[in-house]
N, C-alpha and C positions, 0 to 999 in steps of 0.2 A: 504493500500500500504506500508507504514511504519512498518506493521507488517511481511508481505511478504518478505521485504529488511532484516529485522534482521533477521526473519526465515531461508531463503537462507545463508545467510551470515557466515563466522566463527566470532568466539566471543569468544577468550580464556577464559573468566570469565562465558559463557553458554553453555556448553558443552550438549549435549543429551544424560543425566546423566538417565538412569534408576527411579527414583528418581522424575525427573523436570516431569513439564506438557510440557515442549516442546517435548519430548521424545512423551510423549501417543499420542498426536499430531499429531506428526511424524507417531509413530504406525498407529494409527489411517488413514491417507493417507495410508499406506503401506496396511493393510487389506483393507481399498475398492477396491485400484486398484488391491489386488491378488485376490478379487473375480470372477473378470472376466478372469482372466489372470491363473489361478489354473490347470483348464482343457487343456492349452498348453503350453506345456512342454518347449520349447526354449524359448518364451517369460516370461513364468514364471521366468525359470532359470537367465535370460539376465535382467529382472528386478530386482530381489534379488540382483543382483552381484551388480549393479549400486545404488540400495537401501543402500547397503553395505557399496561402496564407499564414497555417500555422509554423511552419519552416521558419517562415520571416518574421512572425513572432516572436519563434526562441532564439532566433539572432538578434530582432532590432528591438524588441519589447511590442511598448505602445506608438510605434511609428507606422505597425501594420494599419493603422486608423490610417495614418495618412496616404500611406500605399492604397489603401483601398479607395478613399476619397477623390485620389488622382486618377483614380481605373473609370470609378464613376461618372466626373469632370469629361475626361477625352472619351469617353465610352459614346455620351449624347453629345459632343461637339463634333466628331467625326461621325456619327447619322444625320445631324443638322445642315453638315458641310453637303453630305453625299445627296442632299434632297433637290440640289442647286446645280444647273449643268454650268452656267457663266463662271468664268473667276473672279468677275468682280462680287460676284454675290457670296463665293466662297470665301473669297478674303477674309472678310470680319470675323467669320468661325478658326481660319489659320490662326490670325494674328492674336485672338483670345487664347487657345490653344498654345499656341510658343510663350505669350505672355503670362500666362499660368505655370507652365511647365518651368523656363525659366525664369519667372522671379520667383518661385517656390527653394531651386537649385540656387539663387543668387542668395536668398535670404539667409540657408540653411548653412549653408557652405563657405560664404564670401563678405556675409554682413560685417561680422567679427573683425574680418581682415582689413576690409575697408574704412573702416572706424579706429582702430588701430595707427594704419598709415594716413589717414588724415589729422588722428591726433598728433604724429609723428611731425608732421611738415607744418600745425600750425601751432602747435603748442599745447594744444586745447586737452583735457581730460575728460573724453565727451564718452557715456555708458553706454552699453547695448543695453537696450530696453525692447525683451522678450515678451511683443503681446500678445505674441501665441500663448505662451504660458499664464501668462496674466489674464486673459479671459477664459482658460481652462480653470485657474484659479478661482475666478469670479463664479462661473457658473457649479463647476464643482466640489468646490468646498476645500480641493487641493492648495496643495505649499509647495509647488515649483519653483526653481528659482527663476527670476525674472530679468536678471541679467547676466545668465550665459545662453550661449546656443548648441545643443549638442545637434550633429550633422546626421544626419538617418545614413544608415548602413545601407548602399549600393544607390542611393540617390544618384549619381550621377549617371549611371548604365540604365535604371528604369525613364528616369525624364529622356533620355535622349530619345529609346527606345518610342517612347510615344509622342516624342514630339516625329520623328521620322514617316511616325504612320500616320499622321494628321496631314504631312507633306506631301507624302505619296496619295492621300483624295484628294487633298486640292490639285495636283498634277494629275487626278486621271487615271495614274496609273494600277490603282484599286480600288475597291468598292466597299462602303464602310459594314463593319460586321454589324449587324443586327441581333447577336444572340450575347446578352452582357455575360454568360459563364464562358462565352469562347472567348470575347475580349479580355476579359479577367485572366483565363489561362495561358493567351499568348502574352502578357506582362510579365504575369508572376510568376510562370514556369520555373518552378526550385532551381533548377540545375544550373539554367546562366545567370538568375534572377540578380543576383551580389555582384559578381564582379563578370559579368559578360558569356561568351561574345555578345554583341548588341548586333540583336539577327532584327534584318529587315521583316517587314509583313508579306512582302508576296513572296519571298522564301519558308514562312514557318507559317503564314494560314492558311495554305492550300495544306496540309500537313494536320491538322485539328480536327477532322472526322474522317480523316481516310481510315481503308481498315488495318489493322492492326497486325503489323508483321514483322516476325524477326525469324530469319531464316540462319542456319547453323553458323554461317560463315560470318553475321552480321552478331550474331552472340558472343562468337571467337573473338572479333575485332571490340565488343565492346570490352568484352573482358580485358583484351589486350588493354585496353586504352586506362583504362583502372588501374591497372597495376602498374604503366606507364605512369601515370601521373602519381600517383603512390611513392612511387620511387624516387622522382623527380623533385617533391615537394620533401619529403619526410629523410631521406636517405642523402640528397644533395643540400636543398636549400635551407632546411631546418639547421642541418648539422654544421655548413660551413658558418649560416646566420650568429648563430648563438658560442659555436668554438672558437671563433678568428672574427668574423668580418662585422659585426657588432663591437665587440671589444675596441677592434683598431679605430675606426668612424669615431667613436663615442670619446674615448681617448688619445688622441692622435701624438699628444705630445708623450704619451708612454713608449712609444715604437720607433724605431729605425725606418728609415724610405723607403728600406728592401719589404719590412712589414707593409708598409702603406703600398707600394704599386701589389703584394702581393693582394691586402686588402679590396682594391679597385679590381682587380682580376676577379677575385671571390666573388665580389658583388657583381658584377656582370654575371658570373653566372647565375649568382642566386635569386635574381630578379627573372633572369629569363625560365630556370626552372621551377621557381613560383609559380608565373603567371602561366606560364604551358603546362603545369603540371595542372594546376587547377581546371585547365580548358582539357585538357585532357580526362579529366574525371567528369566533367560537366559531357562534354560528349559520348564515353563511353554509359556512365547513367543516363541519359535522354535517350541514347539508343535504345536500351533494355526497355524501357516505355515504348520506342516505338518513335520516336520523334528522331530527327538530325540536324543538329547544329554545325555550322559550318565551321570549318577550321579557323585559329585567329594567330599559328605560327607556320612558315614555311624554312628554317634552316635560317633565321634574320642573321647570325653572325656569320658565314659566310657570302655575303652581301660584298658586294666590288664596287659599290659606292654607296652614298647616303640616299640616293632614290631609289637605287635596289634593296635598302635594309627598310626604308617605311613600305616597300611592297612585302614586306615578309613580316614585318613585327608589327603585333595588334590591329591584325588586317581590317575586322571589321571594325576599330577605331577610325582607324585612318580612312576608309571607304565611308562612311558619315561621314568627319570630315570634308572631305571630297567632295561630295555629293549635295551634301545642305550648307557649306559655309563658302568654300572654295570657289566650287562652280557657277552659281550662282554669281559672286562677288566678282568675278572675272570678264562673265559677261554683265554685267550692270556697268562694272569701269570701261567695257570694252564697247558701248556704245558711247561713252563720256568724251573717250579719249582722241585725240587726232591721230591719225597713222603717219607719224614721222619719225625719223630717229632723234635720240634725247643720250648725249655722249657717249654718240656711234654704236648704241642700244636699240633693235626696233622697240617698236610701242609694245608690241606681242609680249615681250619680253620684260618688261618693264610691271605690266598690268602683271604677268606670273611674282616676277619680285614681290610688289606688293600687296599680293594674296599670300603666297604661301609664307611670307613673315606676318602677317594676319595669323591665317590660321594657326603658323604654330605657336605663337605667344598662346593666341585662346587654346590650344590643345593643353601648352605645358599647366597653363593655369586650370582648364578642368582637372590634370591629375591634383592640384591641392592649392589651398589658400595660402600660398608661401613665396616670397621674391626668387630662392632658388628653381624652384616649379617654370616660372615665365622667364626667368634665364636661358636654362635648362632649352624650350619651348626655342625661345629667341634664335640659341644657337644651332638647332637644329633645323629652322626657317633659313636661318642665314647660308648655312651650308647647302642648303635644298638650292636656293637664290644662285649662290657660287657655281655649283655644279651646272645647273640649267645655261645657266650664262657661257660656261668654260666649254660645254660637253656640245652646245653649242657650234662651236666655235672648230671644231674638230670631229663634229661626228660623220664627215663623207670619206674619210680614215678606217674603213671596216676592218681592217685586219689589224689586229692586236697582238702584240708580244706577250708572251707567256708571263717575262720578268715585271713586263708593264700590269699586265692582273695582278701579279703580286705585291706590286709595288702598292694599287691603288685599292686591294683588299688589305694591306697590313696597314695602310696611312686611315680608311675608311673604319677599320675593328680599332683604332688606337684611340680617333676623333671619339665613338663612339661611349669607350673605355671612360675616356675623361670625361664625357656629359654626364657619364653615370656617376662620379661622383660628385658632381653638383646637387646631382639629381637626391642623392644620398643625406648629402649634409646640408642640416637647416639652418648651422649657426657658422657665419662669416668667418670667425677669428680660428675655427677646427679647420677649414678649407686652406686658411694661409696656413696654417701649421704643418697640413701633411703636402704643400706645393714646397714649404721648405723644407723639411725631411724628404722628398722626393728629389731637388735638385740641389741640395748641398750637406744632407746629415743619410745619406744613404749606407753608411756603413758593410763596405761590400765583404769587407774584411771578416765577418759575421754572420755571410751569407751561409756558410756551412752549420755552424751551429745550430741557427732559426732553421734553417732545413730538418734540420734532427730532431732540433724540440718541436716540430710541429710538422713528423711526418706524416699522421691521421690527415693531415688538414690537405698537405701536397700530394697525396697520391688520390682525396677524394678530387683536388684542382687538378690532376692530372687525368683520371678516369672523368671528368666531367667537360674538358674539351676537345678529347679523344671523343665522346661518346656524340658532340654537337658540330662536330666538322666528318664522322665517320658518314659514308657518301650515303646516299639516300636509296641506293642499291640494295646496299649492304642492310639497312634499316628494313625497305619494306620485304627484303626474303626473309629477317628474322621473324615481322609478324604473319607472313603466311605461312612461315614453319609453323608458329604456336597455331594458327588458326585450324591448319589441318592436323595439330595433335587428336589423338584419341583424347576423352575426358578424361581419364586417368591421369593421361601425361599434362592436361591442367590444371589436374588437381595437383598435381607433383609440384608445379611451377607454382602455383598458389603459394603451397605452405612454404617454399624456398625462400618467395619475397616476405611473405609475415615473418619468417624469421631474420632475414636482410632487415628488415623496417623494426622490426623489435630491437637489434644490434644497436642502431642507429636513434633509437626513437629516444626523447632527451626528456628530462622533467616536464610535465604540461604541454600544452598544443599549442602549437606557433601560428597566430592567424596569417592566411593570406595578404602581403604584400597592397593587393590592390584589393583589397577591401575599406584600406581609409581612402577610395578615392572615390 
């Protein structure tokens, strides 16, 4: 009974973390009762959505109020919109719709921050004053506090998600759902609901009453995919997280330069096997239901420039992106503008500049309310800017030199390396500490030692870029091996990784990476 009450319950400190046994748990209730439930389409859908809600629950508490509030909001504004064939008549349903969505994500997310930096530059001591919480107070007899803001967990993957599919009626390009348990369940589908991928509507609602299939080979693959991201999360990114690449960040002036670039290296990987591992598990379980989510990693660190690593890393970020800020903004300036050159620049070229350094400030800033975030953001626009302008300039050059890919995959992984520790560190004076332990307290003299007391950590950084530059050959004949095991032999491979992951698995559950974003 006592387990039932906590189970039920929210629990800020047990979240149903991918990760925890309360999750599989969870799962686990979820697949019996879709077993009966698979074959009827309403009650399936209608159980998911509420499956959904409780999940989000025991991760975010009392924000599932709000998640549900915002399902209901664009639920009848995208039927209001679809009742209207003009776009002018659509508009005012769009623009309510974005203006909901984001100022919900501005308020939750960016008020603090902006209040902050404004007091910063004028002197001022100005409070956040929480009247959301202040008229939950008033009307409910509660004692919230009224001036902080706490940010709802996966806020920024569901607003985008529904702002997208408000875009897509107004463009036409689908037609609004009319069944609020289906629109409910393409929001809050557990599995990407938190931290992604952010799947378009005409990719996953043609998908919400088809029948229900999962054939051996797609069982194989989801299970692969599970145990992949298992591995990824728990075995890589936990472990180098919390033994080294924490440590170093948090203290920078404890360690040597050889610690710190080894540092920076860790954490490139432990951000990319966070966030893949989590996509990875999110795909692998929506498989077992029956649904498909679209991949959001292709191999991003072998990437041979910074246009080819945003095609690979957090695809369907960058594809939003793209699609609702970019494009748009490109052509709006590109009726603006004259077509001349502007210091021996076409206009073409010119109008890309000042889009894709647009959008990536706003991308660095949607991952957090923080200056390194729009740096971060900044420099990765700049580079995009660079590249287009350079590659430019060179591209009727088809034939490449071997040394030349390599040159402009190890200068592309290095740029890369370094965003990520901006990306990393939130406080200025940690940042100058490890650029000068970097270029002038390196201590190479040392380098043997720090090898030895931290061989656990170098041979995981060594199996972990062995395993993300190993060719993609090699990778997908290992999952068609597993796929066509006998079950035995996955059951074999099962209990190998539980015990790998038990080895490896550290005090408490390490949240996802991109869950504060």
């Amino acid at each position: 009974m006592e387990f039932l009450k906590s189970f039920s319950g929210y629990d800020p400190a047990s979240p149903l973390l991918f990760t925890g046994i309360n999750f599989w748990i969870f799962f686990g209730i979820i697949l019996f009762i879709f077993s009966f439930l698979h074959s009827r389409v309403n009650w399936r859908i209608v159980f998911l959505f509420l499956s959904s809600l409780f999940f989000y629950y025991k991760c975010g508490g009392g924000f599932v109020i709000l998640l549900f509030l915002t399902v209901v909001a664009n639920f009848f504004l995208g039927i209001w919109m679809g009742r209207y064939q003009e776009k002018r008549q659509r508009k005012p349903f769009l623009i309510l719709s974005i203006f909901l969505n984001l100022g919900m994500l501005v308020w939750f997310k960016y008020m603090a921050f902006f209040i902050t930096l404004l007091n910063q530059m004028t002197g001022n001591h100005v409070q956040v004053f929480n009247f959301i919480n202040w008229g939950f107070n008033q009307f409910t007899g509660s004692h919230f506090s009224t001036i902080d803001i706490i940010v709802p967990l996966g806020i920024s993957f569901f607003t985008f998600q529904q702002i997208s599919y408000s875009i897509e009626i107004y463009r036409t390009k689908i037609k609004p759902i009319h069944n609020f348990s289906d629109f409910g369940f393409y929001i809050t589908f557990f599995p990407q609901l938190i931290s992604g991928p952010i799947v378009k509507p005409q990719n996953f609602i043609p998908q919400i009453r088809k029948h229900y299939e999962l054939s051996r080979e797609e069982y194989g693959l989801a299970i692969f995919m599970i145990l992949s991201g298992l591995i990824k999360k728990i075995v890589f990114a936990d472990y180098l997280s919390v033994n080294f690449v924490s440590r170093v960040f948090d203290n920078p002036n404890l360690f040597t330069g050889f610690e710190s670039l080894l540092a920076a290296y860790g954490y490139t990987l432990q951000i990319y096997f966070d966030f893949s591992g989590y996509t990875d598990l999110a795909i692998g379980i929506a498989s077992l239901l029956g649904y498909r989510l679209p991949p959001n990693f292709d191999s991003p660190y072998k990437a041979r420039n910074i246009s080819d690593f945003w095609k690979r890393w957090h695809m369907s970020l960058t594809t939003w992106f793209r699609d609702y800020l970019f494009l748009p903004f490109a052509y709006y300036l590109s009726g603006k503008m004259v077509k001349t050159r502007y210091f021996r620049i076409r206009t073409e070229l010119w109008i890309y500049i000042t889009g894709i350094l647009l959008t990536f400030i706003l991308c660095g800033l949607w991952h957090g309310a923080a200056i390194n975030f729009i740096i971060w953001g900044g420099m990765h626009g700049t580079a995009l800017a660079f590249h287009k302008v350079f590659y430019s300039k060179i591209r009727k050059n088809k034939l490449v030199h071997p040394i030349r890919l390599f040159v402009s995959w190890f200068f592309t992984f290095h740029f890369i390396v370094f965003t990520w520790i901006i990306f990393r560190i939130s406080r200025a004076e940690n940042f100058n500490i490890m650029m000068k332990k970097l270029l002038f307290q390196f201590h190479s003299e040392l380098v043997g030692q720090i090898i030895m007391a931290y061989w656990k950590v170098m041979v995981l950084l060594l199996a972990g870029f062995i395993l993300i530059w190993t060719p993609i050959k090699i990778k997908e004949g290992l999952k068609r091996s597993f796929v066509a095991m006998p079950e035995y032999g996955k059951a074999i491979v099962l209990v190998l990784v539980i015990l790998l992951i038990y080895q490896f698995k550290i005090s408490g559950i390490q949240p996802f990476i991109y869950f504060q974003f």
